[in-house]
Backbone as a ProteinNet text record, in pm:
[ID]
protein_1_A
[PRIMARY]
XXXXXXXXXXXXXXXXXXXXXXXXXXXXXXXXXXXXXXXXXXXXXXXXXXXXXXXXXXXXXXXXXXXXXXXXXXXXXXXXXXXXXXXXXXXXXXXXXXXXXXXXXXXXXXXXXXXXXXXXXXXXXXXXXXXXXXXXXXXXXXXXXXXXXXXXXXXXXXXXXXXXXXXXXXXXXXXXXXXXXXXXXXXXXXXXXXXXXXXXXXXXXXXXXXXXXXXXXXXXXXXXXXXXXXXXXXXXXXXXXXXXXXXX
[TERTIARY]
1012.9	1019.9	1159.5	1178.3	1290.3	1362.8	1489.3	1601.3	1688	1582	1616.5	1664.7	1667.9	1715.7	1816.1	1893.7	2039	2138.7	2222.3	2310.4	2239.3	2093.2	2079.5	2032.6	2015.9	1994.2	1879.3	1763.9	1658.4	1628.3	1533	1507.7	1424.3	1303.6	1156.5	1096.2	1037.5	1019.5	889.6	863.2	685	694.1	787.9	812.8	764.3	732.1	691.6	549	489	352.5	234.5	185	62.5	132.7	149.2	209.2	356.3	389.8	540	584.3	529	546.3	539.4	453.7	455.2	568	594.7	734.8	828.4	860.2	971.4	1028.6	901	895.7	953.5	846.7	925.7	1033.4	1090.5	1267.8	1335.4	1316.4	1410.9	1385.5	1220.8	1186.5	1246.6	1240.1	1320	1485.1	1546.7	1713.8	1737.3	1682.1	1752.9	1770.2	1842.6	1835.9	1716.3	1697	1620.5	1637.8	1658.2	1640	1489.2	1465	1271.2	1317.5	1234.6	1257.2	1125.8	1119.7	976.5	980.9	840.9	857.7	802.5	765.8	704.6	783.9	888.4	987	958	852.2	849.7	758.5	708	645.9	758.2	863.1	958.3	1068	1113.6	1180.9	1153.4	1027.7	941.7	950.3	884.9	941.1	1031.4	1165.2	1313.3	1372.4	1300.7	1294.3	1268.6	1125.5	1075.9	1209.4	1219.2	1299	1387.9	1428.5	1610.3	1727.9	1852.2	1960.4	1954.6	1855.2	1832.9	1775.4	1732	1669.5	1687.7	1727.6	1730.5	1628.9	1620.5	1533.4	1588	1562.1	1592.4	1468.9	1512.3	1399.8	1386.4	1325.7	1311.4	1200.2	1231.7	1115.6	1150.3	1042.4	1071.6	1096	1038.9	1007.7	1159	1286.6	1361.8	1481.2	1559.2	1675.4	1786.6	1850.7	1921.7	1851.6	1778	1715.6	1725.5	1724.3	1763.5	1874.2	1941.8	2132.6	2154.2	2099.1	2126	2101.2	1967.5	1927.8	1991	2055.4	2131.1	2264.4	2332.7	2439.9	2411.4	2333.6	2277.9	2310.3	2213	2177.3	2327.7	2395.1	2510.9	2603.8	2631.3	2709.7	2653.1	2502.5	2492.7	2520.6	2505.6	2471.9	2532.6	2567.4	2654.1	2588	2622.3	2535.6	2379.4	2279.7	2153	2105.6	2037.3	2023.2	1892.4	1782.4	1646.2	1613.5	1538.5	1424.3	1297.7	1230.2	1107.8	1038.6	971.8	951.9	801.9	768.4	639	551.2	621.1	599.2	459.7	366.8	244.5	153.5	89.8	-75.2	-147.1	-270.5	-379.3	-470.6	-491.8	-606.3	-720.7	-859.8	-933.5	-988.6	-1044.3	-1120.5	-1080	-1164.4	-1169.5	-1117.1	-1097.1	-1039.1	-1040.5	-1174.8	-1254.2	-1254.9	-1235.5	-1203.8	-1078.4	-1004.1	-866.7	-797.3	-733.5	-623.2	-481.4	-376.4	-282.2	-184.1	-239.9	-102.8	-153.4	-275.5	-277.8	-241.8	-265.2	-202.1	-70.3	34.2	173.9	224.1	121.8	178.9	145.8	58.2	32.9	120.2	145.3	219.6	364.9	431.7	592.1	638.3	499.2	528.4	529.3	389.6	420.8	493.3	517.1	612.3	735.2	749.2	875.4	968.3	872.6	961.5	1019.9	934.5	955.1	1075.2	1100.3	1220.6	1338.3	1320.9	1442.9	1460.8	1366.5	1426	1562.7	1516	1540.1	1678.1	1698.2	1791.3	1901	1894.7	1955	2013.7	1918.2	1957.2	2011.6	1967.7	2024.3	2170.3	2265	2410.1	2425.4	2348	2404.7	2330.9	2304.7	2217.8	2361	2399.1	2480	2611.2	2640.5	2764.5	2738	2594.5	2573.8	2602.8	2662.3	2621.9	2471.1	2381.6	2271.2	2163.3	2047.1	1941.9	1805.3	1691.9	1542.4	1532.1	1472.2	1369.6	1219.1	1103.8	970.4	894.6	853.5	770.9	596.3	590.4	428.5	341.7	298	179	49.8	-47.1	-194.2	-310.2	-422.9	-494.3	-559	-529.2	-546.8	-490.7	-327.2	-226.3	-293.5	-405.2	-429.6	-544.5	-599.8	-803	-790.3	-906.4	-939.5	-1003.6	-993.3	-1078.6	-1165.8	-1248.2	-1289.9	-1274.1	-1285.4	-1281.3	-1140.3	-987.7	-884.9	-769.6	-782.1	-717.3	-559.8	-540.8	-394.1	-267.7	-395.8	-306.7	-333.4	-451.6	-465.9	-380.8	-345.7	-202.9	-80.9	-51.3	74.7	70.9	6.3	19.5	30.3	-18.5	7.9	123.5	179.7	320.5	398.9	424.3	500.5	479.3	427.8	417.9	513.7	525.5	635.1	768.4	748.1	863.9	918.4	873.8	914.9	986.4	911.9	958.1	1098.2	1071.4	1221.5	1307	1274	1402.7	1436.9	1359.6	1403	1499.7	1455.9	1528.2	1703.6	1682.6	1796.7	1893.9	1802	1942.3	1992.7	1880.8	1963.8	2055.5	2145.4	2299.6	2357.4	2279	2356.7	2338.3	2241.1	2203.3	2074.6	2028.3	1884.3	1765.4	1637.9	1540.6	1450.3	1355.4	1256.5	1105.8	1013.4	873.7	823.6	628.5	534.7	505.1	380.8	320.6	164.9	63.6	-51	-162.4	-232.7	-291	-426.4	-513	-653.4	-667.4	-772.1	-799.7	-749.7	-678.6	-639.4	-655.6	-677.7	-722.7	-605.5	-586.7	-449	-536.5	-486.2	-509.3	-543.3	-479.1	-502.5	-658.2	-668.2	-786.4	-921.8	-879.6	-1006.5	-1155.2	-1124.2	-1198.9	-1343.3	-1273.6	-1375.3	-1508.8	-1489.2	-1603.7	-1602.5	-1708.7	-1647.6	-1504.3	-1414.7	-1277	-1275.1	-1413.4	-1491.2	-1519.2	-1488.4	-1564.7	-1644.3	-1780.9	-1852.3	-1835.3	-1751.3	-1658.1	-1513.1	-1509.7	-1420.4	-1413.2	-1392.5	-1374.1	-1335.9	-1278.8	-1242.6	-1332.5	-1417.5	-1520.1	-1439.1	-1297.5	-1251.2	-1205.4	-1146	-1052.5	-921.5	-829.4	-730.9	-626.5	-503.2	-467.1	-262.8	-236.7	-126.6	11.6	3.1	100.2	46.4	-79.5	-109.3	8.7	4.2	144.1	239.3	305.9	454.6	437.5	344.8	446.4	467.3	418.1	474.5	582.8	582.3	725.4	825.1	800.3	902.8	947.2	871	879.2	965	908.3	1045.9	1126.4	1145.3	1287.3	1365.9	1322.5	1391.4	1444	1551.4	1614.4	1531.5	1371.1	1290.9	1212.5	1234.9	1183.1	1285.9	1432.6	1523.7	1494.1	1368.8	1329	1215.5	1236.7	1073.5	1147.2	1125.4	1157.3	1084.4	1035.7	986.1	833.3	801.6	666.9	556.2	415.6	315.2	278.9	209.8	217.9	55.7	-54.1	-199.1	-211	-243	-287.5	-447	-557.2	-674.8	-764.5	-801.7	-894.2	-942.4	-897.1	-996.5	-1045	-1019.4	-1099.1	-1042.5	-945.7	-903.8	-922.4	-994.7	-1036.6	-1158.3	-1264	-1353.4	-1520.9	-1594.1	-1717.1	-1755.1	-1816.8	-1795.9	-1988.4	-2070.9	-2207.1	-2207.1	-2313.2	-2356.8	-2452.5	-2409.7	-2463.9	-2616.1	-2731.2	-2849.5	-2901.6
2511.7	2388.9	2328	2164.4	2151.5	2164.9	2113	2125.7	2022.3	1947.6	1749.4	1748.5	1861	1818	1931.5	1955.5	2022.9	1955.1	1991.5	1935.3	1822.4	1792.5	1729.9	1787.8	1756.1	1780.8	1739.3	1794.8	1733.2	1725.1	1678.9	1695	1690.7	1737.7	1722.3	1772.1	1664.1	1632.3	1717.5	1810.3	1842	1954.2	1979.8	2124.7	2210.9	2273.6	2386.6	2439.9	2368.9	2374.8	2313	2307.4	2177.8	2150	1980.1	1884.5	1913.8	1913.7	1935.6	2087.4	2212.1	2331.1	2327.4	2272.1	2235.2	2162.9	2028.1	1954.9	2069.5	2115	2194.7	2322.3	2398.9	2435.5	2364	2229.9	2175.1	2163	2159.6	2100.4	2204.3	2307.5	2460.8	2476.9	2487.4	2509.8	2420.4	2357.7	2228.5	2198.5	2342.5	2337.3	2274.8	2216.1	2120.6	2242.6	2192.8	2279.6	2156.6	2254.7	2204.7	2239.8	2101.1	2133	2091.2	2248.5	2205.6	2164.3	2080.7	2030.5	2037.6	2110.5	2085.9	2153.3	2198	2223.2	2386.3	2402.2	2523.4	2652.1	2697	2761.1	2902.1	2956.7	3095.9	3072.3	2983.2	2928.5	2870.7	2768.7	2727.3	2834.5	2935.9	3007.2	3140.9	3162.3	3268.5	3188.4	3018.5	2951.3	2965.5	2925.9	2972.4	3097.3	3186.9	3353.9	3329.4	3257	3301.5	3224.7	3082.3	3008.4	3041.4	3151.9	3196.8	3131.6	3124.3	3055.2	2932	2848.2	2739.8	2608.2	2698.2	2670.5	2694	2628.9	2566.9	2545.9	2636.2	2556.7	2555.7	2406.6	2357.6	2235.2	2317.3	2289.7	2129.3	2045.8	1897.8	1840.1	1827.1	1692	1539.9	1526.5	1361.8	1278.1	1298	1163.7	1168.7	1244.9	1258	1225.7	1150	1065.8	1209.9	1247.7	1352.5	1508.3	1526.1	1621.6	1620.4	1469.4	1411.5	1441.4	1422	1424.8	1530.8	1679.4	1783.6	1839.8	1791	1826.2	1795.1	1668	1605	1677.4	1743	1841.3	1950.9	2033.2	2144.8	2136.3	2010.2	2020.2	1992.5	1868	1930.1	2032.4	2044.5	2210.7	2295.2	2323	2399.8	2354.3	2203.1	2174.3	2066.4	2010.4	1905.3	1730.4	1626.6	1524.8	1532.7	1491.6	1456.3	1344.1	1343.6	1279.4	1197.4	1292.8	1301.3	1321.3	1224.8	1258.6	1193.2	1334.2	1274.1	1311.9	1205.3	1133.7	1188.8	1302.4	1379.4	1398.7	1429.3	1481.1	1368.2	1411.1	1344.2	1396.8	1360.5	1395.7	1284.5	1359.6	1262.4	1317.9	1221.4	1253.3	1132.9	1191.1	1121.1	1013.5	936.3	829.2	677	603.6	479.7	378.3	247.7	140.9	148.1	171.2	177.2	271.9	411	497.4	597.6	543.2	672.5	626.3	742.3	719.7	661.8	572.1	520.1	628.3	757.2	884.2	939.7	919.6	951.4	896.3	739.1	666.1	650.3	687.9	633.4	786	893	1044.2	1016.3	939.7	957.2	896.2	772.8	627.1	721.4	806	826.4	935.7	968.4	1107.7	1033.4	988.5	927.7	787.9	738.7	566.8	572.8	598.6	609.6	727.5	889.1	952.2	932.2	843.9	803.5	709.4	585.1	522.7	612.6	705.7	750.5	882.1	921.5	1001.3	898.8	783.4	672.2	624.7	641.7	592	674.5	827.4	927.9	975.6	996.8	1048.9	976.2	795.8	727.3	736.9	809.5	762.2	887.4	982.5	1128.5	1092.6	973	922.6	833.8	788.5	677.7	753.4	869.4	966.1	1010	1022.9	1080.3	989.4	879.3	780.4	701.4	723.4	650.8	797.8	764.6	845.6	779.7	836.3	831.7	832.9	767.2	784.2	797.2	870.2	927.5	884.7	778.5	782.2	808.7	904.2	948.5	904.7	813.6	735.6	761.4	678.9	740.5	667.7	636.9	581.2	478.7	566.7	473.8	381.8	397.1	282.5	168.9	175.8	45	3.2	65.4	19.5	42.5	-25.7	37.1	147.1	238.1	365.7	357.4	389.5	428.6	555.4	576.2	651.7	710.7	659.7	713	593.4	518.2	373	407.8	535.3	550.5	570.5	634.3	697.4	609	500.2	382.4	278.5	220.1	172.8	214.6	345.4	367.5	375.9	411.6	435	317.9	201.2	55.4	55.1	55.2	-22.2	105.2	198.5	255.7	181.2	110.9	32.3	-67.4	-142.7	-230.5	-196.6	-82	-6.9	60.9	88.6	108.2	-35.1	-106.1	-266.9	-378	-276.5	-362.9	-224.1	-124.9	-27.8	-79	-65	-137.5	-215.5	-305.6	-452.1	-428	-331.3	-307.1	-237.4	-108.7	-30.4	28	-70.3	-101.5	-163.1	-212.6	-200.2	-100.8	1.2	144.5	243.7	193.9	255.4	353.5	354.5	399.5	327.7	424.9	376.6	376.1	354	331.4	333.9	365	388.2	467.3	422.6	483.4	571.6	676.1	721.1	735	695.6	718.3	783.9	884.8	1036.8	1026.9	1037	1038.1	1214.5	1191.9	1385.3	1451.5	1593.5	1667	1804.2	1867.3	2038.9	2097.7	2166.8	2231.5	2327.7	2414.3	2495	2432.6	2324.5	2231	2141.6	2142.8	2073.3	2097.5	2210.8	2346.6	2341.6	2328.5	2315	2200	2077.8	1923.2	1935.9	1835.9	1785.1	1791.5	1739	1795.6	1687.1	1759.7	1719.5	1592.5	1606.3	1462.5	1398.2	1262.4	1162.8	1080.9	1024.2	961.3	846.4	745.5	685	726.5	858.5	904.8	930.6	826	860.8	986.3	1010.8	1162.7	1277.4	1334.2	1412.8	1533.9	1540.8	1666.5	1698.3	1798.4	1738	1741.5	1679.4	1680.2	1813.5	1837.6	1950.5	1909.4	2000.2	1970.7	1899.4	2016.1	1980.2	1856	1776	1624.3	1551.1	1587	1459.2	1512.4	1643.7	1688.4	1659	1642.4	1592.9	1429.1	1328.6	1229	1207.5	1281	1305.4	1338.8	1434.6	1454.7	1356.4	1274.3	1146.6	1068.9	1031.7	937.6	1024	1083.3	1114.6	1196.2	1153.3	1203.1	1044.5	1052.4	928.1	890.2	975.1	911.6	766.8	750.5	668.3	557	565.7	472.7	279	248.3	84.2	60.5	155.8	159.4	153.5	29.7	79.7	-46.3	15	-100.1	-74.2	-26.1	17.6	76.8	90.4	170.4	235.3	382	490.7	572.4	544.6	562.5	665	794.1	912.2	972.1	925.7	952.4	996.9	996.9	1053.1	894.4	756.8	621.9	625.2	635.1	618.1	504.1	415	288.2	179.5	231.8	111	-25	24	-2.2	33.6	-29.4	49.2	102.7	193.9	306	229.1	208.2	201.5	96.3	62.7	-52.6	-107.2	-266.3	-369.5	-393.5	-397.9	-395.3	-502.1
624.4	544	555	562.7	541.7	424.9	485.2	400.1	282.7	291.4	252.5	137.9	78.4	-113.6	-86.1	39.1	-3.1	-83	-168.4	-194.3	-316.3	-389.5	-414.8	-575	-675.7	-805	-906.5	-932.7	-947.6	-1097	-1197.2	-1314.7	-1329.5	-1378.1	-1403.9	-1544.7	-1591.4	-1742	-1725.2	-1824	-1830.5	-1728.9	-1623.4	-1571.3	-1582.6	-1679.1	-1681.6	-1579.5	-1613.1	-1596.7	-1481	-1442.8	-1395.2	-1215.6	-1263.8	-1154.7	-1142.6	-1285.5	-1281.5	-1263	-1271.7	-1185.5	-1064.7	-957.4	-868.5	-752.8	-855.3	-811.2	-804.5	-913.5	-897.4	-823.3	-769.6	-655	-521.2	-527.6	-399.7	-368.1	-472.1	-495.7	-443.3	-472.3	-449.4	-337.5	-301.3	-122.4	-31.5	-78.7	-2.9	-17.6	-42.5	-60.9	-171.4	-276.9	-372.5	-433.9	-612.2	-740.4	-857.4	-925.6	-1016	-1129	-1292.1	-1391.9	-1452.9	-1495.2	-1548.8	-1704.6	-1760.4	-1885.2	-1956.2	-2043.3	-2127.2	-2297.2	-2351.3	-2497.9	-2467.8	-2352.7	-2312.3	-2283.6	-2370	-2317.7	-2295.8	-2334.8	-2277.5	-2073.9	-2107.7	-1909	-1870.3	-1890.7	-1837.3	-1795.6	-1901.5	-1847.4	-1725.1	-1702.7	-1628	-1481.3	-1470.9	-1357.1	-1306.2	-1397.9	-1356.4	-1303.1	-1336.5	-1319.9	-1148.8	-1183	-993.9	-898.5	-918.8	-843.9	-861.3	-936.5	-875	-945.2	-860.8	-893.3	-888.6	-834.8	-774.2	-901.7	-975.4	-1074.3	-1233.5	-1380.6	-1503.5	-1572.4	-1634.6	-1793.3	-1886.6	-1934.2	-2066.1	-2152.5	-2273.6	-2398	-2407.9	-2393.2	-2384	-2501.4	-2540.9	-2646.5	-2602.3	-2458.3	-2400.6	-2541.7	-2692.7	-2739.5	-2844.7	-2803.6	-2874.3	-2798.7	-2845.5	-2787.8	-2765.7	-2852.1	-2916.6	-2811.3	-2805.1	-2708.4	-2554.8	-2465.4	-2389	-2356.3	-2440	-2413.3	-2450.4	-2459.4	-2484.4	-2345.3	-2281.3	-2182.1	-2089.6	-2066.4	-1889.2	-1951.5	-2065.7	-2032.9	-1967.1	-2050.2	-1974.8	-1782.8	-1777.8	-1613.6	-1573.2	-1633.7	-1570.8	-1579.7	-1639.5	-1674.5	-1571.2	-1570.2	-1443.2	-1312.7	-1266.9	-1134	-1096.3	-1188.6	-1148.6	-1191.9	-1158.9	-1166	-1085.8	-1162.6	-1112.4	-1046.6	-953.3	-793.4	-852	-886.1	-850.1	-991.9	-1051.9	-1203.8	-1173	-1209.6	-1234.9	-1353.7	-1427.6	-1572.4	-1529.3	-1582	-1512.8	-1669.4	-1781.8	-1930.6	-1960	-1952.1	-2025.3	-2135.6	-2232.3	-2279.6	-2296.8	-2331	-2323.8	-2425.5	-2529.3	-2607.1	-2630.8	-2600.7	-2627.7	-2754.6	-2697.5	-2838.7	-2784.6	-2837.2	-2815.4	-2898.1	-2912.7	-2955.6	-3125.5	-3136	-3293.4	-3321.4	-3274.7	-3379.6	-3313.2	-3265	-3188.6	-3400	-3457.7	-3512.3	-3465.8	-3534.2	-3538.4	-3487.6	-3556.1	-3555	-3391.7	-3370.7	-3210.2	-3092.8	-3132.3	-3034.7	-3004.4	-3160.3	-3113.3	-3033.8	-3059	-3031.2	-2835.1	-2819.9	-2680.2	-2604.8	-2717.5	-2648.4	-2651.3	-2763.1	-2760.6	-2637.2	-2596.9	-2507.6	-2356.2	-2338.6	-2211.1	-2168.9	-2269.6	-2259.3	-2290.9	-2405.5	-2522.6	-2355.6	-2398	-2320.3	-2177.3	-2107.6	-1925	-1969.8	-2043.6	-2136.4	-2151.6	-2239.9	-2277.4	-2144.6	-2101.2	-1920.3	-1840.8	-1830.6	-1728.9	-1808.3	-1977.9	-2004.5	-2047.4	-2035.3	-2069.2	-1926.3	-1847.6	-1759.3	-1619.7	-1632.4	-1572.6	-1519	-1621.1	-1605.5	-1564.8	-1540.8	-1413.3	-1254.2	-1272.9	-1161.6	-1066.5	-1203.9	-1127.7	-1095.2	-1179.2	-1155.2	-992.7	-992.8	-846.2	-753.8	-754.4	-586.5	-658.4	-701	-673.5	-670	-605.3	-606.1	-644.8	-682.5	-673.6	-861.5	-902.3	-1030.4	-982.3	-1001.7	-993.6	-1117.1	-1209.2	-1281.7	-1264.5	-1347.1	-1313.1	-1405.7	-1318.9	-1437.8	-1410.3	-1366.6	-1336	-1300.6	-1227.1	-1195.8	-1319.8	-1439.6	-1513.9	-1595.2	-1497.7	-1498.1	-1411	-1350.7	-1267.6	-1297.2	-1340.7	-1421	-1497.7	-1578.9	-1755.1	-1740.7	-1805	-1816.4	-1960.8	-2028.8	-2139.2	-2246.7	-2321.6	-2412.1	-2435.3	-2380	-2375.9	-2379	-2504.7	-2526.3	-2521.1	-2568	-2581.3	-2443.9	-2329.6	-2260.9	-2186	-2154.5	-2062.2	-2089.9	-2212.6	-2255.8	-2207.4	-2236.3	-2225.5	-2053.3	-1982.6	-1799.8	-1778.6	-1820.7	-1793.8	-1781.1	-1944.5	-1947.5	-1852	-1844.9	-1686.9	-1616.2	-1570	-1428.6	-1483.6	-1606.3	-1609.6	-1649.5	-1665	-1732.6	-1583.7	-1470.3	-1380.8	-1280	-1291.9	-1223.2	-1307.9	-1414.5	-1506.3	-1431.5	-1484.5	-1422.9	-1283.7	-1181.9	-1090.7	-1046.9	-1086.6	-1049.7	-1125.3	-1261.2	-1305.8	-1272.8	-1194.5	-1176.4	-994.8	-929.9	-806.9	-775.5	-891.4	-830.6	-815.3	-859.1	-879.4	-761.5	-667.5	-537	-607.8	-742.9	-800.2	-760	-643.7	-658.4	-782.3	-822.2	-924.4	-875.9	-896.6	-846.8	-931.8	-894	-1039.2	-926.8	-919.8	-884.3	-962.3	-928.1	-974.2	-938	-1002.3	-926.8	-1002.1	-904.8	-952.6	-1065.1	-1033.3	-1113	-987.8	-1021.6	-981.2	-1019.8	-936.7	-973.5	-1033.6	-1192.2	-1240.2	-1344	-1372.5	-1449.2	-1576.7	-1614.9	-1759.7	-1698.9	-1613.7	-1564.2	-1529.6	-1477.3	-1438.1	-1519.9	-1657.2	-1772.1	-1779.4	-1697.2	-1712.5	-1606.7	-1589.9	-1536.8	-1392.4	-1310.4	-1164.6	-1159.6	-1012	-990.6	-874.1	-847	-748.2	-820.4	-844.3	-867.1	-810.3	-866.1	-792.5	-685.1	-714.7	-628.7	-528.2	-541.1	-470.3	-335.1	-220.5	-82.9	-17.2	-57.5	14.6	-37.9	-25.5	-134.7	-117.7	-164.1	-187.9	-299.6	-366.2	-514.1	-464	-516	-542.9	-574.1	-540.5	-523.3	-601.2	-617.1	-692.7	-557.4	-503.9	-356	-288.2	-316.5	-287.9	-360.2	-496.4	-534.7	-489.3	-497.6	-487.9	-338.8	-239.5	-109.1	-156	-203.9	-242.1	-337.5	-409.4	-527.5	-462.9	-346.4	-253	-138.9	-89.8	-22.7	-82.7	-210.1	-244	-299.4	-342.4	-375	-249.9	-126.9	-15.9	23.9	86.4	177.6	271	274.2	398.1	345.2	187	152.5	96.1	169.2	111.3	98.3	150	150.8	35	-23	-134.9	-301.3	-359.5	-498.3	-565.7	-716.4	-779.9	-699	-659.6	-613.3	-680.3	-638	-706.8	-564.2	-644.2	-497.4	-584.9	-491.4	-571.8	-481.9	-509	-489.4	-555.1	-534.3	-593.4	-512.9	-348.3	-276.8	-252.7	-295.2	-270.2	-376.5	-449.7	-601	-647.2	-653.2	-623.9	-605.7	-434.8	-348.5	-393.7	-461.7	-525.1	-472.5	-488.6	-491.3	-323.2	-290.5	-182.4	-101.2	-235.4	-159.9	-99.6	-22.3	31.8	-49.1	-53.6	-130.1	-86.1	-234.5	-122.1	-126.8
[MASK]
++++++++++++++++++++++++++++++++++++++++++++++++++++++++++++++++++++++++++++++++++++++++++++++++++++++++++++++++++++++++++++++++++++++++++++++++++++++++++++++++++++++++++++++++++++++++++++++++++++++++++++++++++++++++++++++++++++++++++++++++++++++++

């Protein structure tokens, strides 16, 4: 494997576990260091165990300002300024328009919106200490369609997409890219549980696999993707594209 994240410093929100266990692997395999950030601290620190010296955990509550800035010390104290964040920390709870509670929606909206915000605005200025570098926001297929029965988390994946295109435009004076990423269903241990991992409109009739996003998480936040920012990056099998049958 290469070597592309030598010398380079990564952060990953939601770490512990899933997509973001995954990323953070890549990072180390791939010569970088990595700080994992999550609420999961007996799995976050066991990660860190496997990945070695290479690798940081620290306790993160995305929806807390004060927690943030506890966290980009940490990472530096160990490693120096951070290159590479990715704003990975999500949930999702079900219910619809007419009956989701108020206390569910702002809990979905502060984790995946609020927290990708205060990632981008905490950890921005170890970005810019670095030279510049990659921001990774992970939003979701149902940042680009309406989905049903899940008003909170189809809201909040939206606004990432604009919350990625203002970062953008803002903090490329700083030599910071910015980009969403959006991932159909994917096979994870938190996932295992649903429904099939194919969807009926899904072109590729395979499922989805975790190392499907982390080679794109790793794309951009490699210099192979230095002309890309302010972008959307759809990872679903064609589930996207729109309807698959023939019209009769």
């Amino acid at each position: 494997m290469s070597r592309r994240f030598e010398g380079k410093v990564a952060f990953v929100s939601g770490g512990a576990r899933g997509l973001g266990a995954s990323h953070s692997r890549r990072f180390v395999a791939e010569g970088g260091k990595v700080v994992i950030g999550d609420l999961l601290d007996e799995q976050g620190q066991a990660l860190a165990r496997e990945l070695g010296d290479a690798a940081r955990y620290v306790h993160l509550d995305v929806t807390d300002e004060q927690s943030w800035q506890a966290a980009r010390e940490a990472a530096e104290a160990a490693f120096g300024p951070v290159s590479i964040l990715v704003n990975n920390a999500g949930i999702q709870k079900l219910g619809t328009t007419l009956d989701t509670s108020l206390e569910d929606f702002d809990e979905v909206v502060r984790v995946n919106l609020n927290g990708t915000f205060l990632g981008t605005k905490i950890i921005g200025p170890s970005l810019i200490r670095a030279g510049g570098g990659s921001i990774i926001n992970v939003s979701s297929i149902a940042g680009m369609f309406g989905l049903p029965n899940t008003v909170g988390y189809v809201a909040a994946k939206w606004a990432v997409r604009g919350l990625t295109k203002a970062s953008a435009l803002e903090l490329a004076p700083y030599h910071i890219r910015v980009n969403s990423i959006h991932p159909g269903r994917i096979v994870t241990d938190l996932t295992a549980g649903l429904n099939s991992p194919i969807r009926p409109n899904q072109l590729i009739k395979e499922p989805g696999r975790p190392d499907d996003i982390s080679n794109l998480v790793a794309f951009l936040a490699s210099d192979e993707s230095r002309f890309s920012t302010g972008a959307e990056f759809i990872v679903d099998g064609g589930r996207y594209v729109g309807e698959s049958d023939p019209v009769a």
